[in-house]
MIZADO-559165 format. One record per residue (C-alpha): residue in one letter; x negated, y, z negated; residue number from 1. Coordinates in pm, whole numbers, plus 50000, padded with zeros to 5 digits. Layout:
N
[pt A, [X, Y, Z], NUM]
...
***
This chain:
337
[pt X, [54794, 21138, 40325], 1]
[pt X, [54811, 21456, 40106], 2]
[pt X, [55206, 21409, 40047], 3]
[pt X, [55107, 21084, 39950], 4]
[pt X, [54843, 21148, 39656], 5]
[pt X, [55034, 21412, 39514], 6]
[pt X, [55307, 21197, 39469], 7]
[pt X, [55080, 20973, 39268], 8]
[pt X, [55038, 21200, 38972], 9]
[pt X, [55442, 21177, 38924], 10]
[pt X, [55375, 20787, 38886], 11]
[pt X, [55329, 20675, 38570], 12]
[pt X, [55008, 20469, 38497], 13]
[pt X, [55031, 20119, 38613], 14]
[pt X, [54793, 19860, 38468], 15]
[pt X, [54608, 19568, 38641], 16]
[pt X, [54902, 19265, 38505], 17]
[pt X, [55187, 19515, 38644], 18]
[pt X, [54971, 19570, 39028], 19]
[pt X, [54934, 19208, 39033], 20]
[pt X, [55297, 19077, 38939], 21]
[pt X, [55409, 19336, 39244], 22]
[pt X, [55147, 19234, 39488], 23]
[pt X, [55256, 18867, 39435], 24]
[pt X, [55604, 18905, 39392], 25]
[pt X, [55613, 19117, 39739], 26]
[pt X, [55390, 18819, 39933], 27]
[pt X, [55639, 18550, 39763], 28]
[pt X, [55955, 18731, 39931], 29]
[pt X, [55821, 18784, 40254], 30]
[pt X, [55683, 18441, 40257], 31]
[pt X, [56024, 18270, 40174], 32]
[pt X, [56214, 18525, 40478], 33]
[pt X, [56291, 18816, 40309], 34]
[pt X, [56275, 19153, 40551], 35]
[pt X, [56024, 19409, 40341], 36]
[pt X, [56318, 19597, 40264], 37]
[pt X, [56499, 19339, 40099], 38]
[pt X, [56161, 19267, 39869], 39]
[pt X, [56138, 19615, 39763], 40]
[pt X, [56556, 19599, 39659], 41]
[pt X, [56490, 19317, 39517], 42]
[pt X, [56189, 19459, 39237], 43]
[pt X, [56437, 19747, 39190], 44]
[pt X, [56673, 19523, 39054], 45]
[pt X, [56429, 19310, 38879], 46]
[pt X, [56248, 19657, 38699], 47]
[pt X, [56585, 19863, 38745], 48]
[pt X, [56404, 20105, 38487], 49]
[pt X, [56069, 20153, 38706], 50]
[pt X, [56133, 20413, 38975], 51]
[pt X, [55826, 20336, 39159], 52]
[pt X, [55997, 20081, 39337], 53]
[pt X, [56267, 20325, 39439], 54]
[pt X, [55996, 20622, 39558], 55]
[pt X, [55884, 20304, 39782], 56]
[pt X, [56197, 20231, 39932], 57]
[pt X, [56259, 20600, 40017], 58]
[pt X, [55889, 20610, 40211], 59]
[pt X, [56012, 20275, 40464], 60]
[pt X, [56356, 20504, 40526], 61]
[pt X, [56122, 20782, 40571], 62]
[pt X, [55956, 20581, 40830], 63]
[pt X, [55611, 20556, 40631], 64]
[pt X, [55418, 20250, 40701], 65]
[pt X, [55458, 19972, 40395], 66]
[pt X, [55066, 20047, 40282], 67]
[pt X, [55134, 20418, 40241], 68]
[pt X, [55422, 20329, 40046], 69]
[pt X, [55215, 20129, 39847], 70]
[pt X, [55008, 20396, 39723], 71]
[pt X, [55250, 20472, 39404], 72]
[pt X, [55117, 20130, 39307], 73]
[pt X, [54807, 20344, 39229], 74]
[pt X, [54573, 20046, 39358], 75]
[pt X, [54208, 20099, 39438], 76]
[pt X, [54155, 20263, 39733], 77]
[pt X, [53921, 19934, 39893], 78]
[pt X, [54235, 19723, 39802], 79]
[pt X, [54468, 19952, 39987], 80]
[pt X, [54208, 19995, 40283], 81]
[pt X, [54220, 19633, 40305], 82]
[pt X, [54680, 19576, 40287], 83]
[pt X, [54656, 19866, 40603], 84]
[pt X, [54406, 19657, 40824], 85]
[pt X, [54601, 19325, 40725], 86]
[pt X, [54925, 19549, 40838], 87]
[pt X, [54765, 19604, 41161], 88]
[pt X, [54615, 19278, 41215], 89]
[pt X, [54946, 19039, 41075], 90]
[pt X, [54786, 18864, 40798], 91]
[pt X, [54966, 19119, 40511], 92]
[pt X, [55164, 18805, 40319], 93]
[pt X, [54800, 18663, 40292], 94]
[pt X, [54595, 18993, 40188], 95]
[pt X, [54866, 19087, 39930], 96]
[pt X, [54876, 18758, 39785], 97]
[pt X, [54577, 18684, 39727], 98]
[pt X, [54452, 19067, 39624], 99]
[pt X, [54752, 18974, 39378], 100]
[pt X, [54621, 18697, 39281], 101]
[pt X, [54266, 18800, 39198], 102]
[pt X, [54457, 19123, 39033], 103]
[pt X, [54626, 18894, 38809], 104]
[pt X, [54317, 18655, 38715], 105]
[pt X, [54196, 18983, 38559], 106]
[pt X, [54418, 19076, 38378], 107]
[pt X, [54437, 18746, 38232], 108]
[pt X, [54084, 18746, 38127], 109]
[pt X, [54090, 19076, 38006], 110]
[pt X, [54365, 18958, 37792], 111]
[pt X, [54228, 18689, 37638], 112]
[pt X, [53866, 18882, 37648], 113]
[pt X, [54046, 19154, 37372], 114]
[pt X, [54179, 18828, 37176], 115]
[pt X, [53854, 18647, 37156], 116]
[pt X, [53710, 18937, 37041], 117]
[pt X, [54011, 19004, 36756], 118]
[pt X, [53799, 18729, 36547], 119]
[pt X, [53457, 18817, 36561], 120]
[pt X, [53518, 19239, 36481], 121]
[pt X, [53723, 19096, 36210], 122]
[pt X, [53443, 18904, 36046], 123]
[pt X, [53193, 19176, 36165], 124]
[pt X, [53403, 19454, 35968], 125]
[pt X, [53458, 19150, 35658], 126]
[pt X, [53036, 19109, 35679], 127]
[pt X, [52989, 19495, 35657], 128]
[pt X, [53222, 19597, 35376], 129]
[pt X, [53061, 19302, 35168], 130]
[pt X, [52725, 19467, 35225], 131]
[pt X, [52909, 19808, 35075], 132]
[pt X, [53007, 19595, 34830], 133]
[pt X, [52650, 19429, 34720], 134]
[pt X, [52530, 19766, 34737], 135]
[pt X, [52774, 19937, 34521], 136]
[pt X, [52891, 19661, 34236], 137]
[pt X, [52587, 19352, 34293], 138]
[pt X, [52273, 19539, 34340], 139]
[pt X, [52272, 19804, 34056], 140]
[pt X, [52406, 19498, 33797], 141]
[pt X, [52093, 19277, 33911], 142]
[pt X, [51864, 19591, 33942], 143]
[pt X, [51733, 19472, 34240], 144]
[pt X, [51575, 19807, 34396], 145]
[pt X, [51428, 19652, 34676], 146]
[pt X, [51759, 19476, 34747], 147]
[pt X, [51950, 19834, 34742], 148]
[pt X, [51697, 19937, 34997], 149]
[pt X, [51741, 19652, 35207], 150]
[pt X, [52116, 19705, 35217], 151]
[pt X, [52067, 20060, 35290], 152]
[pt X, [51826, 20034, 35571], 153]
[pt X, [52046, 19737, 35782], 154]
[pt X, [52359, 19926, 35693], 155]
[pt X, [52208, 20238, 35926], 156]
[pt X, [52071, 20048, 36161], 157]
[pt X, [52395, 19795, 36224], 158]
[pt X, [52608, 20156, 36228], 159]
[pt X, [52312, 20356, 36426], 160]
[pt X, [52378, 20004, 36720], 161]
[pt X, [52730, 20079, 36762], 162]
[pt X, [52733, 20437, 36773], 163]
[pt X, [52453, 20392, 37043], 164]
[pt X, [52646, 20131, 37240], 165]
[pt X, [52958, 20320, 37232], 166]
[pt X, [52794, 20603, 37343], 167]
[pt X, [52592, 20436, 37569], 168]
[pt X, [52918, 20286, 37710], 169]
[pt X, [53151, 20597, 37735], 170]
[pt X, [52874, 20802, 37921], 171]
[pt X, [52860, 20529, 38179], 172]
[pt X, [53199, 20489, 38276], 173]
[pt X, [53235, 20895, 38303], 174]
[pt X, [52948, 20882, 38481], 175]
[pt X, [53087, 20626, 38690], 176]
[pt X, [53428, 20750, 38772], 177]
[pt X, [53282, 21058, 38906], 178]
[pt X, [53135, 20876, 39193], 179]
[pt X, [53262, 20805, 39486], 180]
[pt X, [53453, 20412, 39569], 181]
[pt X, [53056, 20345, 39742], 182]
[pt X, [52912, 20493, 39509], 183]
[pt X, [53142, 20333, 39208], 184]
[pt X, [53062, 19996, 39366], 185]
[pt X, [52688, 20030, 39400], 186]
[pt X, [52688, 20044, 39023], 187]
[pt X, [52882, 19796, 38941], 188]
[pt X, [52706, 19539, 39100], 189]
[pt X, [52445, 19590, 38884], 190]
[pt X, [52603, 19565, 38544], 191]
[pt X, [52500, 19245, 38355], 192]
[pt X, [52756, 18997, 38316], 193]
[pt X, [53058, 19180, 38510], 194]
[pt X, [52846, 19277, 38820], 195]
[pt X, [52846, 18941, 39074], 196]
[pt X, [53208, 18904, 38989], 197]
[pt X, [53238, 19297, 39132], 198]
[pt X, [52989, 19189, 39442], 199]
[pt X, [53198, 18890, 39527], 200]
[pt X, [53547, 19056, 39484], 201]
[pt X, [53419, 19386, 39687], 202]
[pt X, [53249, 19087, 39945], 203]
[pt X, [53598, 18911, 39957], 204]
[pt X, [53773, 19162, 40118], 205]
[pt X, [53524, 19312, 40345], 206]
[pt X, [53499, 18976, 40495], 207]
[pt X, [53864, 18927, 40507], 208]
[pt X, [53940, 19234, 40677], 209]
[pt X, [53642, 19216, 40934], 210]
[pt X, [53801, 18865, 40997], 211]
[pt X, [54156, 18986, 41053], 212]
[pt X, [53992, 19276, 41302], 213]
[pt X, [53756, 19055, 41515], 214]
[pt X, [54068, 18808, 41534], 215]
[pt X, [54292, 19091, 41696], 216]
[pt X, [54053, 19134, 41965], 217]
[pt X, [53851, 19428, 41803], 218]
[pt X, [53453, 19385, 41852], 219]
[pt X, [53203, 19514, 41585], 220]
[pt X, [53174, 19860, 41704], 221]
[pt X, [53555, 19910, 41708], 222]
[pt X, [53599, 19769, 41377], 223]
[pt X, [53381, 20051, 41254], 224]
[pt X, [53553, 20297, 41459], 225]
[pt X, [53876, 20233, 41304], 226]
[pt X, [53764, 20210, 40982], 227]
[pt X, [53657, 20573, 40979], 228]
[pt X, [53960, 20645, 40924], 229]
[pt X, [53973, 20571, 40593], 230]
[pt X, [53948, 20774, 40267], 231]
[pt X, [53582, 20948, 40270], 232]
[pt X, [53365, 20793, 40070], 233]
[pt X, [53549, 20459, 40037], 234]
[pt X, [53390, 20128, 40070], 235]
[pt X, [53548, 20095, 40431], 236]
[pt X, [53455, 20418, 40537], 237]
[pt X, [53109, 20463, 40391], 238]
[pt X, [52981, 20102, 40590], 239]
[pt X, [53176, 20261, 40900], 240]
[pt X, [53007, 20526, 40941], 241]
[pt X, [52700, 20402, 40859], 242]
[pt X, [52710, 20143, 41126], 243]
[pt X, [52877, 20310, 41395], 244]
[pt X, [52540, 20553, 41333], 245]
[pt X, [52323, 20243, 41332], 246]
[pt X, [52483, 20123, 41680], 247]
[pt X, [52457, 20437, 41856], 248]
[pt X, [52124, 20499, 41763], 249]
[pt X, [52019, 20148, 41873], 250]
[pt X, [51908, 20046, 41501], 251]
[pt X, [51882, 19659, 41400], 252]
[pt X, [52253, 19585, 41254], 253]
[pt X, [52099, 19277, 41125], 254]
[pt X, [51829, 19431, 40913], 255]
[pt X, [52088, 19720, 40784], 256]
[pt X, [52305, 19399, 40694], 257]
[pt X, [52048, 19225, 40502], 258]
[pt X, [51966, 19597, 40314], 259]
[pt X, [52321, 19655, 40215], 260]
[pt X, [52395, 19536, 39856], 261]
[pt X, [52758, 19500, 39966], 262]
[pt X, [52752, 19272, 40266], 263]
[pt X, [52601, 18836, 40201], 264]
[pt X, [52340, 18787, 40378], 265]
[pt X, [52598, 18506, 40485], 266]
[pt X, [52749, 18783, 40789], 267]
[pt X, [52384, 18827, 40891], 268]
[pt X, [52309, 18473, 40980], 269]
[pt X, [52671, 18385, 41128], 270]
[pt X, [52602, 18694, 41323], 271]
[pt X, [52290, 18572, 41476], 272]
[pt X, [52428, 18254, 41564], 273]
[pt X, [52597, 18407, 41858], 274]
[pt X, [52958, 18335, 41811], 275]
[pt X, [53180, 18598, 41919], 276]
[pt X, [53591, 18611, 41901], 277]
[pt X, [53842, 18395, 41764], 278]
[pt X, [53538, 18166, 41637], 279]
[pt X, [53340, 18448, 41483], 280]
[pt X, [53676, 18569, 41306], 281]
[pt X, [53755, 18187, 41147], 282]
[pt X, [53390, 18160, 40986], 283]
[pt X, [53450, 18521, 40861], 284]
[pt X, [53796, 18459, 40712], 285]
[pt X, [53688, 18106, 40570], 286]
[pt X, [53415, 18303, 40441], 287]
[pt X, [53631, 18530, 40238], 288]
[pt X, [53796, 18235, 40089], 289]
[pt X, [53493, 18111, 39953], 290]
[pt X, [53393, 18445, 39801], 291]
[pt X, [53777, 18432, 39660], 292]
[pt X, [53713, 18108, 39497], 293]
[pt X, [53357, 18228, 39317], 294]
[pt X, [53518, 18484, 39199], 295]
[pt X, [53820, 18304, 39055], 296]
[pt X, [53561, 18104, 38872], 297]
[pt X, [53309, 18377, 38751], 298]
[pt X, [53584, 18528, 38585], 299]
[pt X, [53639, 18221, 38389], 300]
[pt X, [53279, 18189, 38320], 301]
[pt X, [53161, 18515, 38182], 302]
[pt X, [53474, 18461, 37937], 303]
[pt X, [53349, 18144, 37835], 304]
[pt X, [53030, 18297, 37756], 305]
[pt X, [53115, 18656, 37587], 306]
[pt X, [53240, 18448, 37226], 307]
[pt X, [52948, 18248, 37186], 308]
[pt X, [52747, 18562, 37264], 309]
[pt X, [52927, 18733, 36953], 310]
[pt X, [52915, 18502, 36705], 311]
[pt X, [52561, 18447, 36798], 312]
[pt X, [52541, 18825, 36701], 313]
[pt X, [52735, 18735, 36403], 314]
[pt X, [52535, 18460, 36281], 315]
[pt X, [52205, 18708, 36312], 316]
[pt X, [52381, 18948, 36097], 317]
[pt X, [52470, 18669, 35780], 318]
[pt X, [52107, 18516, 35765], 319]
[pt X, [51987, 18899, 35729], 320]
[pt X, [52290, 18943, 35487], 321]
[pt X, [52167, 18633, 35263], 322]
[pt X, [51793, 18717, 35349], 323]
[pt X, [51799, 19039, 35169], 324]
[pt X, [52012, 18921, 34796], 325]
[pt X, [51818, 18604, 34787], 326]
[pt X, [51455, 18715, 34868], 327]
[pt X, [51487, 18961, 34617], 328]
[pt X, [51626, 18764, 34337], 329]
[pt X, [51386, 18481, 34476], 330]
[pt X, [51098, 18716, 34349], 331]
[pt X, [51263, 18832, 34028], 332]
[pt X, [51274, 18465, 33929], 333]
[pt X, [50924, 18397, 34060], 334]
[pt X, [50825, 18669, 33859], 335]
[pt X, [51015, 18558, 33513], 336]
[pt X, [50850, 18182, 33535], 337]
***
């Protein structure tokens, strides 16, 4: 696994659009009967000047499982938890597509996310200079003092709320990518707006891959076994260990299900119900594809909702614009009659 992650920092930086295209590209091949090796041949001719795909190919002739080759994708370590239990448990076509999939609906939104906001920083920026401009050519020929003020005063506080949110903003993601994956995730959950599309994607694939275990046989307690495996402190690994403690010490798995920010209540109560095997599996797995779906369509939600949030912001800022030239010159006049 060491060999592995050092080989990482050769890789160049690969963003969420590029991960997805791979992921889905790879599923499509295998799906239509191409061997894995042929896939891989196949991107290096496609991206002949990306030698990722080429560092890939040599780890299969090296022997190296496909998911450990996978790592110079530089994917998060839950998603690449989840491709190694879906190698183990033969549903990898179906946890790389649809990881790709969910990959690529990000990407798209935070595309169009940085050109819905192109607009409304434009007219912000417009709106500010024109207050520089009041202040520096309007104001002085009206001598409006009070207006000069009032310029003065918004101007620090519109600059003093983005300095704070940008700092407010770059503390938390350092703060944030010191953690570990758990710990990462915990957070996230909890930011407005972003956070239930982060509980339902991190939900997704912890029900998938329980699914895909149970299915192959595996009962709880061996799912959590195996999954110790994993990178320490990862999603996988953290909920691992922390049930195979539960079990052994003859806690209630149900109640440590329902605490868990991570897990739906959902697993408790199909839990309870009493199905085991194949039948448990099925619910879990067609519960992963509803969490898939909700999170396919919170992502287009919160986009629909971050412009009219702006220009809200935007409108707030013109009425205060007009509020303080016309109130003064509204009294000057008042004053004159």
């Amino acid at each position: 696994m060491m060999k592995f992650t050092k080989n990482l920092f050769t890789d160049k930086k690969i963003n969420f659009s590029q991960q997805a295209d791979y992921l889905t590209i790879i599923s499509k091949l295998l799906r239509n009967g191409f061997s894995l090796s042929q896939s891989i041949n196949c991107l290096c001719l496609l991206d002949g000047k990306n030698s990722i795909f080429e560092k890939i190919n040599a780890d299969l002739r090296a022997g190296k499982t496909i998911s450990q080759a996978l790592l110079h994708l530089q994917l998060p370590t839950v998603i690449f938890n989840q491709l190694a239990i879906a190698q183990d448990h033969g549903k990898f076509e179906l946890a790389l597509e649809q990881t790709g999939i969910l990959l690529k609906s990000q990407a798209k939104q935070r595309n169009k996310l940085k050109e819905l906001l192109i607009y409304p920083c434009f007219i912000l920026f417009f709106l500010t200079v024109m207050l520089i401009g009041m202040k520096v050519y309007i104001i002085p020929q009206l001598a409006l003092t009070t207006g000069g003020k009032n310029i003065d005063l918004f101007l620090k506080m519109l600059i003093l709320a983005v300095l704070v949110s940008a700092s407010i903003i770059i503390v938390f993601f350092v703060k944030v990518n010191r953690k570990t994956e758990y710990q990462k995730a915990r957070v996230l959950v909890k930011v407005p707006l972003i956070g239930k599309i982060y509980l339902c994607f991190y939900q997704f694939l912890l029900l998938q891959g329980l699914g895909m275990q149970l299915a192959s046989g595996m009962n709880l307690f061996d799912v959590c076994e195996s999954n110790k495996q994993f990178q320490r402190g990862s999603i996988q690994n953290y909920l691992a260990n922390k049930f195979v403690k539960a079990i052994i010490n003859g806690d209630d798995v149900f109640y440590l299900i329902e605490k868990e920010p991570l897990l739906p209540n959902q697993l408790r109560v199909v839990l309870q119900s009493g199905e085991s095997g194949l039948q448990l599996a099925e619910d879990l797995l067609l519960m992963s594809e509803l969490k898939f779906e909700e999170t396919q369509k919170l992502l287009k939600k919160i986009l629909n909702s971050i412009q009219p949030l702006l220009f809200g912001v935007i409108a707030i800022v013109i009425v205060v614009t007009y509020l303080i030239i016309l109130l003064p010159i509204y009294g000057m006049m008042k004053g004159m009659s």
